[in-house]
C-alpha angles and dihedrals in degrees: 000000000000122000127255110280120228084264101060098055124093126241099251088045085058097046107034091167097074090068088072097047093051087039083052097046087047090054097049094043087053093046081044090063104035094052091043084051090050093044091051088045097046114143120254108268110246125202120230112211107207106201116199 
């Protein structure tokens, strides 16, 4: 059996790196919105008086 020509191959076979970009940008935007979402739901700060 021959190999696969050049033709035959899809874009993203030829080209494998761009599943880790896309795996990387999926991770940060993910990162991105968990980390807005924690910010906006912060608890309320709440002092702590020390007698002594």
């Amino acid at each position: 059996m021959n190999p696969p020509s050049q033709e035959n191959l899809s874009f993203l076979n030829r080209h494998p790196w761009i599943y880790v970009v896309l795996a990387f940008v999926l991770l940060i935007s993910a990162w991105s919105a968990l980390i807005t979402l924690a910010v906006k739901n912060s608890p309320e700060k709440i002092e702590v008086m020390q007698n002594r």
